[in-house]
Backbone bond lengths (Angstrom), bond angles and torsions (degrees), N, CA, C in turn:
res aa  C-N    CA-C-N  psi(-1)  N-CA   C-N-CA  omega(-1)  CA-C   N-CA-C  phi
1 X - - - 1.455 - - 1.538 110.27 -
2 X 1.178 114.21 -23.50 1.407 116.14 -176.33 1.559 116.59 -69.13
3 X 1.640 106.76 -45.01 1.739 87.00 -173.59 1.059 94.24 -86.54
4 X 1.812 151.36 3.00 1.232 125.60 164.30 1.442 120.23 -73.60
5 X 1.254 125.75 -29.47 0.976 144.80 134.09 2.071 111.24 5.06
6 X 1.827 86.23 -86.00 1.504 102.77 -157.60 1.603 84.82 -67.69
7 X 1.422 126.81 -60.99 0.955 104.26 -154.08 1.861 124.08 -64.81
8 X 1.352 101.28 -7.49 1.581 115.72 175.15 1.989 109.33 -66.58
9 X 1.391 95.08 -14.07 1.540 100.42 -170.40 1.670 107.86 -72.23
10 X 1.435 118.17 -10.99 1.681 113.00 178.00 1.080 97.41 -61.83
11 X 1.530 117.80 -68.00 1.234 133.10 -178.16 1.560 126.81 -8.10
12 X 1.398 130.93 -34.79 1.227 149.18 -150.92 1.436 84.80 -95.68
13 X 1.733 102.42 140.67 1.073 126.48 -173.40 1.554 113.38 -111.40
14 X 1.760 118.45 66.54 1.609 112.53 -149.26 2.202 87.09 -126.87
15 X 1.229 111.63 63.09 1.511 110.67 147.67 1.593 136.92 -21.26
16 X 1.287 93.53 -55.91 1.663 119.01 -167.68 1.135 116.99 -92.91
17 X 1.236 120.26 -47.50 1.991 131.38 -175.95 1.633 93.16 -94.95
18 X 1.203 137.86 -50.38 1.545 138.08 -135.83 1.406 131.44 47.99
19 X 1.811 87.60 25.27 1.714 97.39 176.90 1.016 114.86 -92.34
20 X 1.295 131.89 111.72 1.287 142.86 176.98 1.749 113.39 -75.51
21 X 1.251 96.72 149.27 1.545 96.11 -171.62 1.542 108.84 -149.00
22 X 1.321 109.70 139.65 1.922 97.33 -179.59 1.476 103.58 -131.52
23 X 0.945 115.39 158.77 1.807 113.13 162.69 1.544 122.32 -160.62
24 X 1.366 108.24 149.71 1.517 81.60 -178.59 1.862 87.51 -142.04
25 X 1.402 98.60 155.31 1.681 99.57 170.06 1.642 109.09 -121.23
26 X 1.441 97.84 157.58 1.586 103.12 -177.18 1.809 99.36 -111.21
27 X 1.203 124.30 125.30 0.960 100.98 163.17 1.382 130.48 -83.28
28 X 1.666 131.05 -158.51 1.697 108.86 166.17 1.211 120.45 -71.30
29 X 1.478 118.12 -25.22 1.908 108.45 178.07 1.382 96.64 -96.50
30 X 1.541 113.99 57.28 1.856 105.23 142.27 1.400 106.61 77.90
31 X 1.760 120.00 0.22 1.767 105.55 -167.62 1.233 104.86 -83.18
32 X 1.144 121.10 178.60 1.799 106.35 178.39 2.209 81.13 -135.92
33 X 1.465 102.40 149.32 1.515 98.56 154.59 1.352 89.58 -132.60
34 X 1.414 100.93 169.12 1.282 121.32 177.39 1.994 120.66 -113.84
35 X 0.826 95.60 159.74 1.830 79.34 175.90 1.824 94.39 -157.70
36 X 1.006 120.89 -177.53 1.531 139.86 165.51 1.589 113.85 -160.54
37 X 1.289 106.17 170.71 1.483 116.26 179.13 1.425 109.20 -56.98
38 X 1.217 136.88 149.03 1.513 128.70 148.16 1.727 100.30 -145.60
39 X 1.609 97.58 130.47 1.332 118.54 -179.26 1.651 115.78 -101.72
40 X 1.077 119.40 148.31 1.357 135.36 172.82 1.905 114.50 -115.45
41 X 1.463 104.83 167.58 1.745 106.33 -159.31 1.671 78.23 -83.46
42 X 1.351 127.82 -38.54 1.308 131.16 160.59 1.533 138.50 -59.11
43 X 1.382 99.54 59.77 1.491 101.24 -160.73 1.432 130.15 -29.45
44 X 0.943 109.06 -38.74 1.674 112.74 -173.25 1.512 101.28 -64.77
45 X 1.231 129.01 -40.84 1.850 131.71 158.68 1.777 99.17 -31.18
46 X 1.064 128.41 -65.12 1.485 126.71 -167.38 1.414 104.38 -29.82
47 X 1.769 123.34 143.70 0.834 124.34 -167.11 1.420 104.39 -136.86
48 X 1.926 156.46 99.75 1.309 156.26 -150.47 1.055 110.43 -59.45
49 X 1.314 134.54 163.79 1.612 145.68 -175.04 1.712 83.84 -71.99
50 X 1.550 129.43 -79.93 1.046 105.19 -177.49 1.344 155.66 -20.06
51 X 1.116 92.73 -62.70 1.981 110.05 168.25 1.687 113.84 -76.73
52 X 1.274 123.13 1.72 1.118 119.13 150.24 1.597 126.67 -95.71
53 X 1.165 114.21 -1.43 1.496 134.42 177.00 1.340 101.68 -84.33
54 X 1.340 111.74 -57.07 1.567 120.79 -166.68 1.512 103.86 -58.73
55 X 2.180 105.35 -59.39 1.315 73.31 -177.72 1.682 140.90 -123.52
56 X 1.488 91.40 56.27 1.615 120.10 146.53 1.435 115.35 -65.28
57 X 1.460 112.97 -37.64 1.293 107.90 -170.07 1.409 109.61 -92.15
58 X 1.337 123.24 -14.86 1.655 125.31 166.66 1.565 112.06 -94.30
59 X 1.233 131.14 -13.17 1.092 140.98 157.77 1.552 111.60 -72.28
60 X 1.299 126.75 -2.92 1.495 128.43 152.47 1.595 114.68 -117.68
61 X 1.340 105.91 29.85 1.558 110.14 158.99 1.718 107.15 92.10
62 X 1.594 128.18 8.37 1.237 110.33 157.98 1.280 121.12 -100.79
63 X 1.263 120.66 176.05 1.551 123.85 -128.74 1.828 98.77 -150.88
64 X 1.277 123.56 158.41 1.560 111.88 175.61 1.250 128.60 -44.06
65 X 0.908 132.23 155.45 1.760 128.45 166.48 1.866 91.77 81.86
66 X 1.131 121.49 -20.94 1.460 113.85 -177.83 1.911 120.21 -76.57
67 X 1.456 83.76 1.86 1.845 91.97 -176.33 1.664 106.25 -115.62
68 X 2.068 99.31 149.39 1.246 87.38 -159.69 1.801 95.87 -124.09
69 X 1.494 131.46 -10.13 1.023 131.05 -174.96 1.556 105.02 -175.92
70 X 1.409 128.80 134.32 1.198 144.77 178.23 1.797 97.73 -116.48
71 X 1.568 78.88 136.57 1.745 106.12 167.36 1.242 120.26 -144.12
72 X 1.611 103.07 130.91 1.439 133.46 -169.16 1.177 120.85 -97.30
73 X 1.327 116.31 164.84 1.799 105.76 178.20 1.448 100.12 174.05
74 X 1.736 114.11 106.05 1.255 101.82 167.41 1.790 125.94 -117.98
75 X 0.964 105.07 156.59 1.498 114.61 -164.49 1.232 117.66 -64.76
76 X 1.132 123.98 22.77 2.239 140.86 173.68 1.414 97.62 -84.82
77 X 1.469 129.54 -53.99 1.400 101.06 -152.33 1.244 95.20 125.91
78 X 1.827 126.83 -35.54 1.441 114.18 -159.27 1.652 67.77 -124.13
79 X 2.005 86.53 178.07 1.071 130.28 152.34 1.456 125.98 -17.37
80 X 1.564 151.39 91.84 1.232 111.46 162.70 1.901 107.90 -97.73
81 X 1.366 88.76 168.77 1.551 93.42 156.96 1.524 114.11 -140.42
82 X 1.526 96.31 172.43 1.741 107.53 -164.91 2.161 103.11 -63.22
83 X 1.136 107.95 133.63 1.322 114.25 -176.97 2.011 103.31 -81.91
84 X 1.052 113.98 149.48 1.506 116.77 -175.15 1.560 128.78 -28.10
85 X 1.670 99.57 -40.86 1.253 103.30 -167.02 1.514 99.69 -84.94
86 X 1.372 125.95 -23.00 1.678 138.56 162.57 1.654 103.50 -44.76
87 X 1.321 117.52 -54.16 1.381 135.04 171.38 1.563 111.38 -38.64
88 X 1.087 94.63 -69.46 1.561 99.45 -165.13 1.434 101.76 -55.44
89 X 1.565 116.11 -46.65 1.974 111.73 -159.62 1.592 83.56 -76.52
90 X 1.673 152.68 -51.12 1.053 127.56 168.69 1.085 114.46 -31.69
91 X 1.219 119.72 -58.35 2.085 99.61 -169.48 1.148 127.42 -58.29
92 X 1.149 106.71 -24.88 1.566 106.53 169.20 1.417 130.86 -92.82
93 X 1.452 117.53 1.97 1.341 120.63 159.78 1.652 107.78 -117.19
94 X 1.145 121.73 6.46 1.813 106.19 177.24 1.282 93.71 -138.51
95 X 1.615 108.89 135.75 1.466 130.11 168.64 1.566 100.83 -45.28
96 X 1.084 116.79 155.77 1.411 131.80 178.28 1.326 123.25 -80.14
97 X 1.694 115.09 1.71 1.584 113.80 -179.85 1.833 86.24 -129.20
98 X 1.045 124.97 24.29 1.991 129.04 141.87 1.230 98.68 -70.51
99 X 1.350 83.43 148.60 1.441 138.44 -162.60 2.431 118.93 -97.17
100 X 1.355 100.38 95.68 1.553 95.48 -176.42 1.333 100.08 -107.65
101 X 1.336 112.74 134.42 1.247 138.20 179.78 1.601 107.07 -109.67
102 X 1.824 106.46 116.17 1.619 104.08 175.34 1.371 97.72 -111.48
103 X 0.954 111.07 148.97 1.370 118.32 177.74 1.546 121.23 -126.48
104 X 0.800 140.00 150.04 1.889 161.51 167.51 1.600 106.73 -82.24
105 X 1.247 128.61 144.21 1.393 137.07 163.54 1.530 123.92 -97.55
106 X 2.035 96.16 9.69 1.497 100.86 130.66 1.506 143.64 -110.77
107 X 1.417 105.24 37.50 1.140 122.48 -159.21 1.489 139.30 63.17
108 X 1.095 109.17 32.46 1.621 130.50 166.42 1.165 103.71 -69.09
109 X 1.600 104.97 163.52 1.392 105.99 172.77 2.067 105.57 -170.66
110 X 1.239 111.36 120.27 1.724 122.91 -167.53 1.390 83.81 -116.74
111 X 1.376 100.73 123.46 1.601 103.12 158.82 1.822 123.49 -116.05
112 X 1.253 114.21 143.02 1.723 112.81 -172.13 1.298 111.70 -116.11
113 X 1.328 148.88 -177.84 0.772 160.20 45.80 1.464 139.42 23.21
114 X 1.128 146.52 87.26 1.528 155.45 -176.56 1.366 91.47 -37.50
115 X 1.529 127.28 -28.52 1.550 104.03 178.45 1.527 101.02 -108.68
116 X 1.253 130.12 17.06 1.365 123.56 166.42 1.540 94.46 -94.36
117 X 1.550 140.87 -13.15 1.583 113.49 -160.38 2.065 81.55 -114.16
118 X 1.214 114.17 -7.29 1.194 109.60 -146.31 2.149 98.88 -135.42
119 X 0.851 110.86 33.17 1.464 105.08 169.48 1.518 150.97 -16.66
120 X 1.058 89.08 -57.92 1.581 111.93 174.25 1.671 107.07 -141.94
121 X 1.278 92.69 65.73 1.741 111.49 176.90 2.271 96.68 -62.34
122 X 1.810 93.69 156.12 1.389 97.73 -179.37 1.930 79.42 -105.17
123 X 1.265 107.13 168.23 1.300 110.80 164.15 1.662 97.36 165.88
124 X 1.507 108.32 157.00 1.370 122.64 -164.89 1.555 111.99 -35.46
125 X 0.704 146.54 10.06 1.877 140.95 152.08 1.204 102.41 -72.85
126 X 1.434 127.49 -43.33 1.380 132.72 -163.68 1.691 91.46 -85.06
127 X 0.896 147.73 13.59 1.963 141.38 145.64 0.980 106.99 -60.33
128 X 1.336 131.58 135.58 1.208 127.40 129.56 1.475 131.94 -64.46
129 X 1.387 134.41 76.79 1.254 132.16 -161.25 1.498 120.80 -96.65
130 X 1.111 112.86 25.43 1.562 120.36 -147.66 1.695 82.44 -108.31
């Protein structure tokens, strides 16, 4: 997973920051998507390697509970991890005892738990839909 990873890091569309970002998800039948950062002159448009992984992979018809491990990788040298709003669209597509893999582009590697990055996740129970 790692040099797909690094080598997924051209890919990233980061002008402005030069933060490169990669990710890829597996779902449970073995698919892998890929995603990277892509930035806009309008920042708030920018969209994370994560949440573009995810939803490639629901944009071909999978659905919550259908994901089985996310992997990260950003182009510093260090550690990254998933930023909040990455958080939130994870919680709602990966069970809470999946597996996130951050990785280093010197071969490091921290692994979490969806309920170690994500604790007291909000997600549809918390509606009032009644």
């Amino acid at each position: 997973m790692f040099d797909k990873l690094k080598d997924n890091l051209k890919n990233s569309y980061s002008p402005y920051s030069n933060f490169k970002v990669s990710a890829i998800v597996v779902t449970k039948d073995g698919k892998e998507f890929t995603g990277v950062n892509i930035e806009n002159a309008s920042y708030g448009a920018t969209v994370c390697a994560e949440r573009c992984a995810i939803f490639k992979a629901v944009s071909e018809g999978y659905r919550p509970k259908d994901f089985e491990e996310l992997h990260l990788m950003v182009g510093s040298g260090s550690i990254g991890m998933p930023c909040f709003m990455c958080r939130q669209v994870i919680t709602e597509f990966f069970e809470q005892d999946k597996k996130i893999y951050c990785y280093s582009t010197n071969g490091d590697v921290e692994v979490y738990k969806v309920s170690d990055l994500c604790p007291n996740p909000f997600g549809p129970d918390d509606l009032d839909l009644k």
